[in-house]
N, C-alpha and C positions, 0 to 999 in steps of 0.2 A: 362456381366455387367462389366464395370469399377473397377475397383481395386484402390479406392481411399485412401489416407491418411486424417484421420480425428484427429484435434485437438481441447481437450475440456480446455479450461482455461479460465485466465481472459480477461479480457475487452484490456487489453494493449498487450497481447500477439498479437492482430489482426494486429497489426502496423506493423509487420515485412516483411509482403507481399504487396503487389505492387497495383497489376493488379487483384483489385477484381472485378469481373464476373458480380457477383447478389447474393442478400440476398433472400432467401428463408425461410416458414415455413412448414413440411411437416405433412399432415395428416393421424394420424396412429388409428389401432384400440383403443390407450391409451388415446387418444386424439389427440389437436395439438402440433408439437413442438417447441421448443424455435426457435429465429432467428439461421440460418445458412447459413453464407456466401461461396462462392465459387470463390475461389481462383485458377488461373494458374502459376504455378514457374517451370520454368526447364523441360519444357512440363509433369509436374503430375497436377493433379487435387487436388486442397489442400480443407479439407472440414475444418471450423471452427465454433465454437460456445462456451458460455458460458452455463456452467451449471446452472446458478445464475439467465438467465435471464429469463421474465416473456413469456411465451409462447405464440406462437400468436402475439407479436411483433415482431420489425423489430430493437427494442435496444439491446445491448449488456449489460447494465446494470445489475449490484449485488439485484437485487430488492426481490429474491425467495430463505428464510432460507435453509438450507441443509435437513433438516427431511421434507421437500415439494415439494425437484426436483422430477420430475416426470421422475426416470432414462426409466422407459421401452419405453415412448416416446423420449426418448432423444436415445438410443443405437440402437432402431428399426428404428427410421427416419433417421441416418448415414448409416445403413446398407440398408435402401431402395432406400440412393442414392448413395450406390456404396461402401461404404467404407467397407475396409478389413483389413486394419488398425490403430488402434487408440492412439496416445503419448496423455495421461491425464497428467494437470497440478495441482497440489494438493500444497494447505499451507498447514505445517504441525509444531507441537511441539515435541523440542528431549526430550528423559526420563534422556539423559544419556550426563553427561555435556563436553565430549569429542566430540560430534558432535558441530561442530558449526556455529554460526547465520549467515544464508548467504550461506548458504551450500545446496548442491544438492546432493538429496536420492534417489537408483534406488531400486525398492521395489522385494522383493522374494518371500513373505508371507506375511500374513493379519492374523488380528483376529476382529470376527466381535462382537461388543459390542451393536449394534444397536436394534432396538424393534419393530417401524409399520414402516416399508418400504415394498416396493412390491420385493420381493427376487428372481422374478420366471416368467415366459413368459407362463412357463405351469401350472397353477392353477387349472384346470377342466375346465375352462371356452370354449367350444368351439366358435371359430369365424370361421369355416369356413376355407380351406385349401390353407393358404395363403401361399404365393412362398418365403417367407421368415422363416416363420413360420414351416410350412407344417400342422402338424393335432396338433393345441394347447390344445386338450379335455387329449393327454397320462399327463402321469407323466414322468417327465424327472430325475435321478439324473445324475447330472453335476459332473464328476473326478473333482477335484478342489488342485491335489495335486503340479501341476505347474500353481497357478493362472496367473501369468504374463510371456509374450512372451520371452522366452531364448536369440531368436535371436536378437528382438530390445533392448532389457537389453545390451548386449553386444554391440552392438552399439552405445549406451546411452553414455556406459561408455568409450568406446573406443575415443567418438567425444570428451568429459569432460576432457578427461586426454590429449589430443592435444592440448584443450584451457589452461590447467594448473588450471583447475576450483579443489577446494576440492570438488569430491563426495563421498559418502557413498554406497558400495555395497552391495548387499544382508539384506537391511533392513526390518524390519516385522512392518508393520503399523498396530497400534489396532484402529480402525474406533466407537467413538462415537455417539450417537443422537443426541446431538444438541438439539437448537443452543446454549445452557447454557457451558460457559468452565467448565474442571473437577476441582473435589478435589482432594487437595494432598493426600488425602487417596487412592480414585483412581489411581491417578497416581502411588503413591508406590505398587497398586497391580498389573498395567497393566506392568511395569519394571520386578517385580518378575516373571511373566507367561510370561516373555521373547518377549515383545513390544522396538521397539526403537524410533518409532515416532509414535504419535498421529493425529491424523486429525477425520472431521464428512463427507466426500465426495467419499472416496472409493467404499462405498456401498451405494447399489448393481450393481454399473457399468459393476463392474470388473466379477463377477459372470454373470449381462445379454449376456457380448462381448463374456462370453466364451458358453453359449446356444448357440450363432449363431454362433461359431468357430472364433470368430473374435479373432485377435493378439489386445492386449493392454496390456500396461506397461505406467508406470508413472514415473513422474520427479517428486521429489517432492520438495519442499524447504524449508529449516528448518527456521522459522521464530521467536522463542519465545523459551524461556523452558517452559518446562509443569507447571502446579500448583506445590507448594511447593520448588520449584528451583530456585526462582526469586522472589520477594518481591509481587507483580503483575503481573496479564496477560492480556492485553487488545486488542481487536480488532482494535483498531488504532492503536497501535504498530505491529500487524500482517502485517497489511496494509502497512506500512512504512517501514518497512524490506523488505516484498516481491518490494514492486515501487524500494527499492534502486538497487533490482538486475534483476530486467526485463529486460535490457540491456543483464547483462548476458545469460537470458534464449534467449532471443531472439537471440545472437551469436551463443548459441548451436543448435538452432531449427534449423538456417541459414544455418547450417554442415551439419548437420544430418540428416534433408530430402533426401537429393538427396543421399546418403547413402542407403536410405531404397527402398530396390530390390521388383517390384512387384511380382516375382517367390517366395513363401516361400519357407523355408527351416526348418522350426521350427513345432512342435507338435501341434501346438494351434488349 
């Protein structure tokens, strides 16, 4: 099978590639999933999609809250066409007022704050001994003590610090439900148990990629302060911070693909 690179972000991140292939939806036991185009750069197969967008379509549109992506369809249908590894693109809010706006986070750790997502590919539920799968009736627990890939982290930050971009290494993202932003009450507790950005999109990706063995690591970009930092927090200012630096992201992506070796080298 292919050894494909897959990336999940927004609707703008799509622009940086060229020569798209075809959009495809692919049919999993979770359901269908979201649009996924395919892209050729530098002879690799680029796989992309939005996590946002409404499944079963062919847009790339924000139309599907965070606490409703359907990640087990979204991480199982990359991996059924090939992909082995995944750069997620993540808005995120910093705790801590020395990161700053515009800035790019490479993630080490997570804490998960979240409630009804599907966390797990092995439920009891048998389907049948599917070649991605194998036998989904065991229980799996998944090591989780290096949730993101060493070797693309390093990479991340190696391509960042050649553009002169501020990134932030080794950040611990605390993952919300959604879609409601936190209280500053919140926030001053998820700072104290040692969070340095915020976001509602890590989970369960990050945990599904790592059932299949899959390499994934995230960009993330700091778009807001948290609740209590800032007078207000709103979703159109999210929005407006990240559009002002898609430019950038997309410079780093441009690097940093052809960088990433399909021979791994990392534990994932």
């Amino acid at each position: 099978m292919d050894k494909k690179i897959a990336i999940i972000g927004g609707s703008g991140v799509r622009k940086i590639f060229e020569k798209e292939i075809s959009i495809t939806n692919v049919s999993t036991p979770f359901g269908i999933s979201q649009p996924i185009a395919i892209f050729r750069e530098n002879e690799k197969e680029i796989l992309f999609t939005n996590r946002h967008s409404l499944p079963g379509s062919k847009s790339f549109e924000h139309v599907i809250p965070p606490h409703k992506i359907n990640s087990r369809t979204l991480i199982f249908a990359l991996a059924k066409m090939g992909a082995r590894r995944i750069i997620a693109i993540n808005s995120v809010g910093a705790l801590k007022k020395d990161l700053k706006l515009g800035s790019f986070a490479v993630l080490e750790q997570f804490i998960d704050m979240t409630k009804t997502r599907h966390y797990t590919f092995y439920d009891g539920t048998f389907l049948g001994h599917d070649e991605i799968l194998g036998d989904t009736s065991i229980v799996k627990h998944i090591d989780m003590t290096e949730p993101f890939c060493a070797e693309m982290n390093e990479l991340i930050l190696e391509t960042a610090k050649e553009l002169k971009y501020d990134i932030v290494s080794k950040a611990c993202y605390i993952c919300t439900e959604g879609p409601r932003l936190e209280t500053p009450a919140e926030i001053n507790f998820y700072r104290m148990i040692g969070a340095d950005v915020v976001g509602m999109t890590l989970i369960p990706e990050v945990i599904l990629a790592r059932e299949l063995g899959l390499c994934y690591s995230s960009i993330s970009i700091i778009t807001n302060y948290a609740a209590g930092m800032q007078e207000r927090v709103s979703f159109e200012e999210v929005k407006e911070v990240y559009s002002r630096n898609e430019e950038k992201l997309k410079r780093l992506l441009t690097l940093l693909i052809p960088k990433i070796s399909e021979d791994k080298k990392c534990r994932c």
